[in-house]
VOBA-605268 format. One line per 5 residues: number of its first residue (from 1); their letters; for each residue z, x, y of C-alpha. Coordinates in nm, 4 decimals, m for minus. Each point is the difference from the previous one (the first is absolute). Example, Ala and Ser with C-alpha at 12.3 -4.5 7.8 and 13.67 -1.06 7.14 Angstrom:
VOBA-605268
1 = AS = 0.7800:1.2300:m0.4500; m0.0660:0.1370:0.3440
END
This chain:
VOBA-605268
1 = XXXXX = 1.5922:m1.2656:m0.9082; 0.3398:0.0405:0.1456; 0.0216:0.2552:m0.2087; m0.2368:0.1424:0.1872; 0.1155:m0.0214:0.3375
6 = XXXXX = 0.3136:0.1920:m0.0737; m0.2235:0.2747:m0.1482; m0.1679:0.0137:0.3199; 0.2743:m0.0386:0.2654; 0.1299:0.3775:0.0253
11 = XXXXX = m0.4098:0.1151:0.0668; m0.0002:m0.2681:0.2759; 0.2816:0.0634:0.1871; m0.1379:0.3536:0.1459; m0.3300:0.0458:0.1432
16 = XXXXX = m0.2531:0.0056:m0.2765; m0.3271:m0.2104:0.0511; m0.2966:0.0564:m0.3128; m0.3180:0.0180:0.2193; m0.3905:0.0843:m0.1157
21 = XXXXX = m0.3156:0.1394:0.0405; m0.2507:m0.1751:m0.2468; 0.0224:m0.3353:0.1982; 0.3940:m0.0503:m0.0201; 0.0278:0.1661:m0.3725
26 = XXXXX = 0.1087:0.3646:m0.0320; m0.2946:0.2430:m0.0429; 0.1839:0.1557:m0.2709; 0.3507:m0.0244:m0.2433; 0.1699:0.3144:m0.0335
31 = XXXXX = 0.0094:0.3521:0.1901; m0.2323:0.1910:m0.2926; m0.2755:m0.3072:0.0387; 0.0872:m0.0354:0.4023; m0.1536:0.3916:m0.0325
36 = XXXXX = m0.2754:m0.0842:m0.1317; m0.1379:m0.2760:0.1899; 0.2060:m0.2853:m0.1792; m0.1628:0.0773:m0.3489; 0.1933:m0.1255:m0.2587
41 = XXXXX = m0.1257:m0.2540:m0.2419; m0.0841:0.2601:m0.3126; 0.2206:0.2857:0.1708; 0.3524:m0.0249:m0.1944; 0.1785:0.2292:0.1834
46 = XXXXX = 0.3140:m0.1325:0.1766; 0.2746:m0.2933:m0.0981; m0.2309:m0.1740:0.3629; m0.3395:0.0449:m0.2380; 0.1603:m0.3327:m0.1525
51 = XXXXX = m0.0680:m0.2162:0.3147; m0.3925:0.0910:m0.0119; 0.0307:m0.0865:m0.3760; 0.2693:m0.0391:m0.1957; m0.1342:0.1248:m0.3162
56 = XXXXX = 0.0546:0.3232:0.1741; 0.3135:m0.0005:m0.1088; m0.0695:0.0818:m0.3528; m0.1201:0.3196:0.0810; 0.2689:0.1426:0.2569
61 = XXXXX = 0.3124:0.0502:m0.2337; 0.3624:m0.0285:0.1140; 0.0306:0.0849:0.3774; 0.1140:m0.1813:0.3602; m0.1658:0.0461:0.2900
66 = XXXXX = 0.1252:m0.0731:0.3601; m0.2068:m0.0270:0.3380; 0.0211:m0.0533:0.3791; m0.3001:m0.0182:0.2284; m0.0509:0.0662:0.3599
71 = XXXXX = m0.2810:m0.2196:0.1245; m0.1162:m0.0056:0.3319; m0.3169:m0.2865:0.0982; m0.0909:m0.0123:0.3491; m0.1378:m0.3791:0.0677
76 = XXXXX = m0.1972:m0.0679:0.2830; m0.1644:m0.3113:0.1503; m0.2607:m0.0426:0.2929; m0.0827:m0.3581:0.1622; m0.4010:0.0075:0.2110
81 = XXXXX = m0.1308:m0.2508:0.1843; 0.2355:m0.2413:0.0065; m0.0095:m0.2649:0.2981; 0.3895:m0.0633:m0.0313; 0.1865:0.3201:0.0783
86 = XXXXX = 0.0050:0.1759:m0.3419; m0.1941:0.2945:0.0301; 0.1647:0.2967:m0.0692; 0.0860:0.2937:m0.2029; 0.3169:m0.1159:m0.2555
91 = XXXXX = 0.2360:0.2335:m0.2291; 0.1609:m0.1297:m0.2849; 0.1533:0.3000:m0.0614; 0.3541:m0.1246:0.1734; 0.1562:0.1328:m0.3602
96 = XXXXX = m0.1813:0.2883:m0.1098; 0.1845:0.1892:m0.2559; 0.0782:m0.2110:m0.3545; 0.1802:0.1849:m0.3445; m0.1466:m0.1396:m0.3477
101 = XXXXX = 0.2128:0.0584:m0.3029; m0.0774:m0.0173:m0.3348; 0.1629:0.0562:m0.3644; m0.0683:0.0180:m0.3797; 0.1537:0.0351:m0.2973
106 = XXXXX = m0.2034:0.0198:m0.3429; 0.1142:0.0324:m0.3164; m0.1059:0.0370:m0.3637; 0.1356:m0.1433:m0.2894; m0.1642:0.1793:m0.2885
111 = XXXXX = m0.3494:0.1322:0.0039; m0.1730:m0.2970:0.1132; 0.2173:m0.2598:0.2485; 0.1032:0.0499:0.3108; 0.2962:m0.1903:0.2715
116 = XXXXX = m0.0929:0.0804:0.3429; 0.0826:m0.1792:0.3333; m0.1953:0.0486:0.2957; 0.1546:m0.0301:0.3875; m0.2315:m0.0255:0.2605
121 = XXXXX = m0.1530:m0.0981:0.3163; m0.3305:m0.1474:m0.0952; m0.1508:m0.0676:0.3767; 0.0274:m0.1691:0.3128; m0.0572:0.0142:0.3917
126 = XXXXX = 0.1693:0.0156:0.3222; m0.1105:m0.0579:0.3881; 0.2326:0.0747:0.2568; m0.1280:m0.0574:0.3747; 0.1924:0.0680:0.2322
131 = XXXXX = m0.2361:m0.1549:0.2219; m0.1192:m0.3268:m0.1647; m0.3713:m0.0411:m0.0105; 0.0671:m0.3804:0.0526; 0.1893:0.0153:0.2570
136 = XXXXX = m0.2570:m0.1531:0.2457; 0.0459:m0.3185:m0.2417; 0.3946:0.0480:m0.0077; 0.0528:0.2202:m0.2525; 0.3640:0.1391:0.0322
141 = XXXXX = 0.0777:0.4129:m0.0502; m0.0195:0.1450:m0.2069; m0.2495:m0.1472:m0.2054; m0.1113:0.0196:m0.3504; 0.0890:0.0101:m0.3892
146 = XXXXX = 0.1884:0.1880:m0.2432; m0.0740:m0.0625:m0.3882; 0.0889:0.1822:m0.3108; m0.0096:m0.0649:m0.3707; 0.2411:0.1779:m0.2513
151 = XXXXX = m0.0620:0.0121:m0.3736; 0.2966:0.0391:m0.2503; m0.2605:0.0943:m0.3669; 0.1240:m0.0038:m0.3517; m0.2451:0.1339:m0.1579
156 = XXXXX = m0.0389:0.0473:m0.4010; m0.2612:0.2401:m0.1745; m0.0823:m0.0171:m0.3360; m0.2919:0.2991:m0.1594; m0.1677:m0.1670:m0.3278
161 = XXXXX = m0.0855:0.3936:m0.0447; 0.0688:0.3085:0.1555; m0.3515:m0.0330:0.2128; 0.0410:m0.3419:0.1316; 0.2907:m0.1965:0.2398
166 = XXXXX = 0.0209:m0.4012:0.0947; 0.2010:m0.0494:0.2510; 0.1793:m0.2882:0.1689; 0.1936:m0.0348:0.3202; 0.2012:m0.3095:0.1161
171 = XXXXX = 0.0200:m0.0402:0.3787; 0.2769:m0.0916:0.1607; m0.1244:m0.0944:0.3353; 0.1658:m0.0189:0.3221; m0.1680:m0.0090:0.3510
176 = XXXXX = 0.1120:m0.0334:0.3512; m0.1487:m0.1327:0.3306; 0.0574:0.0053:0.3576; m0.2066:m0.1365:0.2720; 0.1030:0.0161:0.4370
181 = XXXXX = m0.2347:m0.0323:0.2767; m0.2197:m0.2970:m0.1070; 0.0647:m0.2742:0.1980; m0.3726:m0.0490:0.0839; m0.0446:m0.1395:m0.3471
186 = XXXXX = 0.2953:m0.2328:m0.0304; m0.2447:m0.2613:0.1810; m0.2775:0.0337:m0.3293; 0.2887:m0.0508:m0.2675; 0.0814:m0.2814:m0.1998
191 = XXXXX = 0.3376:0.1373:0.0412; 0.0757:0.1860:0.3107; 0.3187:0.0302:m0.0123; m0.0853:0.2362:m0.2966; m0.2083:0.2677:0.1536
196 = XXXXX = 0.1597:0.2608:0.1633; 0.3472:0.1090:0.0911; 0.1375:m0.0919:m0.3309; 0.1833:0.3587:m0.1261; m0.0647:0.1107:m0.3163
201 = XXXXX = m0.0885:m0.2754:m0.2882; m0.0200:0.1165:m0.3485; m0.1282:m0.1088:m0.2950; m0.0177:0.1629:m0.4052; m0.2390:m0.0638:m0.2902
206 = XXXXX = m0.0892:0.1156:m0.3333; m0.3352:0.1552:m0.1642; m0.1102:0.2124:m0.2723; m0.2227:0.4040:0.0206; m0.2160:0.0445:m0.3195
211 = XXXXX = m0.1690:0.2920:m0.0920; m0.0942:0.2559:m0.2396; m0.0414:0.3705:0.0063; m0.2256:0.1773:m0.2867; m0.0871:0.3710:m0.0640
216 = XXXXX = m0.3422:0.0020:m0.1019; 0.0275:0.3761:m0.0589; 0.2241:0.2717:0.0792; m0.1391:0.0157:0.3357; m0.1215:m0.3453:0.0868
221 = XXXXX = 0.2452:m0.2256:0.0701; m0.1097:m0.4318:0.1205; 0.2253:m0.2386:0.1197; m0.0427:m0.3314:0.1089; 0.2550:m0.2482:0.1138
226 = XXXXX = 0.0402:m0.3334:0.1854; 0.2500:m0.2707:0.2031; m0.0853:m0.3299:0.0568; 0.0805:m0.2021:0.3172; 0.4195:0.0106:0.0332
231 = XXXXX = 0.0998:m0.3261:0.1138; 0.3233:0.0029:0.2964; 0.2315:m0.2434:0.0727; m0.1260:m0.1243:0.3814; 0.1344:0.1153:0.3079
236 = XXXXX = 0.1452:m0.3037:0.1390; 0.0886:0.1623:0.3526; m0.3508:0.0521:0.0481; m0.1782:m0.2971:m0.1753; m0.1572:m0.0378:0.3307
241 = XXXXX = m0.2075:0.2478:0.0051; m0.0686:0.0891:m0.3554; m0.2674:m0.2427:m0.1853; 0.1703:m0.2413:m0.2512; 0.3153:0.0207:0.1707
246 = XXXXX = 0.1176:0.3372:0.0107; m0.1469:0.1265:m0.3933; m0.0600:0.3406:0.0683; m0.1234:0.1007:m0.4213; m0.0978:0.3814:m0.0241
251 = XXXXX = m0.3793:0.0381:m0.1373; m0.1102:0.1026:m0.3373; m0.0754:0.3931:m0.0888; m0.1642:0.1731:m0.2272; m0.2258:0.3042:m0.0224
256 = XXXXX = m0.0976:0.3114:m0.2689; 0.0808:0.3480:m0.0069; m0.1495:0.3074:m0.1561; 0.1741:0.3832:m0.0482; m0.2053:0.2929:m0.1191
261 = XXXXX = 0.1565:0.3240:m0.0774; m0.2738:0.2320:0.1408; 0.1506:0.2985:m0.1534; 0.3905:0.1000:m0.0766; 0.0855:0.0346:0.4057
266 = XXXXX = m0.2279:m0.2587:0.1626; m0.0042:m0.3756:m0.0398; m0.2299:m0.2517:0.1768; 0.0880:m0.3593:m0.0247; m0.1388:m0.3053:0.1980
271 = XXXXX = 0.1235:m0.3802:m0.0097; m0.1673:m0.3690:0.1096; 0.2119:m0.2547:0.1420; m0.0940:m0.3137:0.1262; 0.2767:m0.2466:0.2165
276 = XXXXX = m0.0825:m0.3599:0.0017; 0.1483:m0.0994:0.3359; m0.2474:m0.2466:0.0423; 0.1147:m0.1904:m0.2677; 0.3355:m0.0274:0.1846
281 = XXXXX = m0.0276:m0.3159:0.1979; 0.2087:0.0972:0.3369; m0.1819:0.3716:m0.0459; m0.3348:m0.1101:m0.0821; m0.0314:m0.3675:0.1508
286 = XXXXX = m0.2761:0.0484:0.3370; 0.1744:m0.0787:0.3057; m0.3099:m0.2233:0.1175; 0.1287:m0.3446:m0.0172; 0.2715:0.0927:0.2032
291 = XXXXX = m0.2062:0.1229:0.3151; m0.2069:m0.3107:m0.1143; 0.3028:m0.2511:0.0759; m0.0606:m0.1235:m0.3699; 0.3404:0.1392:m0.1498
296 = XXXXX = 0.3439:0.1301:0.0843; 0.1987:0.2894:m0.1153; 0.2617:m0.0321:m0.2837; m0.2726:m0.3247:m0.1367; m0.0629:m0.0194:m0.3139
301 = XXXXX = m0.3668:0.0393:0.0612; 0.0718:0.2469:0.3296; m0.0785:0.3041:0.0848; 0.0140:0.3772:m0.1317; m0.0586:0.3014:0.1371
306 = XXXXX = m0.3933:0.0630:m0.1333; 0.0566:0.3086:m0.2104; m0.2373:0.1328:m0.2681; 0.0516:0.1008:m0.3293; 0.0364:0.4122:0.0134
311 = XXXXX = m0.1064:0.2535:m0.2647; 0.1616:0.3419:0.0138; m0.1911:0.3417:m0.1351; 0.2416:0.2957:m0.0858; m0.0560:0.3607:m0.0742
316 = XXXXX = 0.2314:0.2370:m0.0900; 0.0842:0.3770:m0.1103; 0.2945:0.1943:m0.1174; m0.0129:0.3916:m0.0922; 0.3067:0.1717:m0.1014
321 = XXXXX = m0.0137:0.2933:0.1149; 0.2729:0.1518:m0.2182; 0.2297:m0.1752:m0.2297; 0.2609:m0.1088:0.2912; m0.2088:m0.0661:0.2571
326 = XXXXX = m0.2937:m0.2772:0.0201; m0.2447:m0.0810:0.2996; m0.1560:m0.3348:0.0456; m0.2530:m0.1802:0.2464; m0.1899:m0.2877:0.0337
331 = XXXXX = m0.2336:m0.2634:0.1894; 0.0052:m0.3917:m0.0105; m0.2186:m0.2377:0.1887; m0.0228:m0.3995:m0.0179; m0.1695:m0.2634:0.2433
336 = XXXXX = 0.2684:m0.1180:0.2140; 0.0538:m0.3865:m0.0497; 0.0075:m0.1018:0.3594; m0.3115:m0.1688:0.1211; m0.1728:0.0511:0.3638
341 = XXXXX = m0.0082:m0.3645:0.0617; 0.4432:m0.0197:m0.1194; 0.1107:0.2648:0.2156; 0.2324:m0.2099:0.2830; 0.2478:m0.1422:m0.2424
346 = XXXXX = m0.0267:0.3164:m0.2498; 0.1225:0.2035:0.3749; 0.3587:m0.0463:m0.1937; m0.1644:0.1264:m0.3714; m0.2057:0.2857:0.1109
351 = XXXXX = m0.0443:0.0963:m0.3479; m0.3397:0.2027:0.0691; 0.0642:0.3609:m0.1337; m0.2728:0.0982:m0.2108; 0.0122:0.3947:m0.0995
356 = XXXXX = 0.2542:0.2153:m0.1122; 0.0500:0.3457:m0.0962; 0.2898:0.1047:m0.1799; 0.1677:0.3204:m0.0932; 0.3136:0.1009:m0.2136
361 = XXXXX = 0.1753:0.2591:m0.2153; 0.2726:m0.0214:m0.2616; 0.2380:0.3139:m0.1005; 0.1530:m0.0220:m0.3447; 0.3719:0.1567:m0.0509
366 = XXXXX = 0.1018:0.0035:m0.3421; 0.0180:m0.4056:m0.1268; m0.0395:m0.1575:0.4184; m0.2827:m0.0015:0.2116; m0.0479:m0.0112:0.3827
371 = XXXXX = m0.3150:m0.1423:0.1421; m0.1672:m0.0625:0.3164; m0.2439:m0.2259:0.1250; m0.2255:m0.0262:0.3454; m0.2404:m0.2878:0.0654
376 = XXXXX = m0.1359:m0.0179:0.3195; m0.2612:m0.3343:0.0747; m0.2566:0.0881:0.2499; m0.0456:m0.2348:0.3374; m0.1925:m0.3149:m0.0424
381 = XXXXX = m0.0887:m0.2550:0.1928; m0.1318:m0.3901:m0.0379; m0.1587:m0.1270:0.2630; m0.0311:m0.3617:0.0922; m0.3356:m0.1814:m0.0038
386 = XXXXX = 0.0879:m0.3726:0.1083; 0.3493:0.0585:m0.0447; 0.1741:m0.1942:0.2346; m0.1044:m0.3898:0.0788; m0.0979:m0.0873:0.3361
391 = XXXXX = 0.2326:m0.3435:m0.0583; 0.3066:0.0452:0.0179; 0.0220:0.3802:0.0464; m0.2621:0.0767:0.2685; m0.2742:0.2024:m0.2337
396 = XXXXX = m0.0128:0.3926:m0.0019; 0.0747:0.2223:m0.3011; 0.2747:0.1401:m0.1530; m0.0375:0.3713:m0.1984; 0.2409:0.1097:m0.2329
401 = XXXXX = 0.1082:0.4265:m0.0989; 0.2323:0.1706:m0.1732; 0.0221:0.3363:m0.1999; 0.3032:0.1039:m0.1945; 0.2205:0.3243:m0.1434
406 = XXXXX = 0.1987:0.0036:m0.2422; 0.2382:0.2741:m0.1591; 0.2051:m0.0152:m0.3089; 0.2556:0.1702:m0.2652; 0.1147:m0.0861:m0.3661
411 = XXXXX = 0.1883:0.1409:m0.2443; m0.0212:m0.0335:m0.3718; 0.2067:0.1010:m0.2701; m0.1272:0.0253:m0.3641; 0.2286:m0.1236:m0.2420
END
């Protein structure tokens, strides 16, 4: 895994975080399916269709395709009714403006294998507040967290038959953390000298993408692919405050995909993807024994942050409306995972974005292509019910909101 970290060390050093919009995952890979509402999973039509499945690959020839996205969430939190000096209206937009890049390479070797590697951000969050919605507590400013998770893919295709692709990805994992501002919770840690104020810890693992990609007919295309539960090295700056000191693991995905070919301009494609964050224990783990006085962060047996499993429902279109120029659009939705009764520590991971609409276009020169992709998440809000204990944090509720835009360009070349 060193390896690894000198891969990663030139993206680091300038200012590019990986952020998300279906909890902390991306709500799409690649400018074409970021279009068309993330749809991707039986739509081969980028080197990036490889990260929604990797069987894609087999069907998307020799070509390299390189990204950069402009994405823009605006975080908000609220604090009602609180007996101890919270309330108040809280941005934790201090750092507004982040740049996502992302690269691939595929190609084939014969009719039926492909070599591809696949460079990308594949989520993450930040909260920036300026003004620190613990500060009553002592909370210093600015407050918050800054995560991000980079994947490094080789990725292998083989097609038994001109119809059919299996695909397989290995994951070359690396993730980064950053926590300020949360003094308040040193006192509930088994650790609290690992909580906040740390820097940046980082940590790298190592898991596998399946999937497969099959043409039923020459206009009905299925995919279906899936990634089990990636397992990180811990955080060991911050084994305070994650459960199991500091193992931070990135959930389990997996979903289906369908692409019809309406007629020779116009085609309609739709995918189903479900996140297991639950199954993450410092993601999914309740924080009730905590406000119970029954465990402690960074325990073994302590605390998470409450979040539900999410499913994701895609829709997309593309029409080319001559042979150089293509139109796209498209509409995802997904329960957010943050429940009502989770909202005061999730304040930090306001993760609650639940539609998007997306647009995009792509103009073909000759062998390279230039497309462009829009995705803006409409305002939501969570409000607390029984959000905030009464002991030690003087009752009240605390709402979470956010909505998001994002704008991005890539350019492929067809080799």
């Amino acid at each position: 895994m060193k390896l690894l970290r000198i891969a990663v060390a030139a993206a680091l050093a300038a200012p590019l975080s990986a952020f998300a919009t279906v909890g902390y995952f991306a709500h799409g890979y690649g400018m074409k399916a970021k279009g068309m509402g993330g749809v991707g999973i039986a739509l081969p039509q980028e080197t990036m269709s490889g990260v929604a499945n990797p069987a894609n690959l087999g069907f998307v020839g020799n070509r390299l395709d390189v990204e950069l996205e402009w994405f823009r969430p605006i975080r908000d939190g609220e604090i009602t009714g609180n007996g101890f000096g919270l309330n108040g209206n809280y941005s934790g937009s201090g750092r507004k403006n982040f740049l996502i890049p992302g690269l691939g390479y595929n190609r084939m070797r014969g009719s039926n294998l492909a070599l591809g590697v696949l460079v990308y951000g594949n989520g993450g969050m930040n909260t920036t507040f300026d003004t620190n919605p613990f500060g009553a507590f002592g909370g210093s400013n600015p407050g918050g967290v800054d995560y991000m998770q980079l994947f490094i893919a080789p990725t292998i295709a083989w097609k038994p038959n001109a119809s059919h692709s299996i695909g397989l990805s290995l994951n070359l994992a690396y993730h980064q953390f950053g926590a300020s501002g949360l003094e308040p919770f040193t006192g509930f840690s088994q650790t609290p000298d690992r909580v906040t104020n740390r820097g940046r810890d980082d940590s790298t693992g190592i898991g596998v993408r399946i999937g497969w990609t099959g043409k039923l007919t020459e206009n009905i295309t299925v995919g279906a692919m899936y990634q089990p539960k990636t397992n990180m090295g811990k955080l060991s700056q911050y084994e305070g405050l994650f459960r199991d000191q500091g193992d931070l693991d990135i959930p389990a995905t997996y979903g289906i995909g369908i692409a019809v070919k309406a007629t020779p301009q116009l085609t309609i494609a739709a995918d189903v993807q479900q996140i297991d964050y639950a199954k993450v224990a410092a993601i999914g783990t309740t924080p009730d024994c905590l406000f119970q006085g029954v465990c402690a962060l960074g325990a073994s047996n302590g605390p998470g942050f409450g979040w539900r499993n999410m499913t994701a429902y895609k829709i997309g279109a593309s029409y080319d409306v001559s042979r150089s120029l293509t139109l796209r659009a498209g509409f995802a939705t997904g329960k957010q995972p943050i429940p009502n009764q989770y909202t005061l520590l999730n304040i930090i991971f306001p993760a609650v974005v639940q539609d998007h609409f997306t647009l995009g276009a792509t103009w073909t020169i000759g062998t390279m292509e230039m497309t462009a992709g829009y995705m803006h998440a409409f305002k939501k809000s969570v409000n607390g019910a029984g959000s905030i204990p009464a002991v030690p944090f003087g009752g009240g509720e605390a709402n979470l909101k956010m909505h998001q835009d994002s704008l991005g360009v890539a350019v492929g070349w067809k080799m």
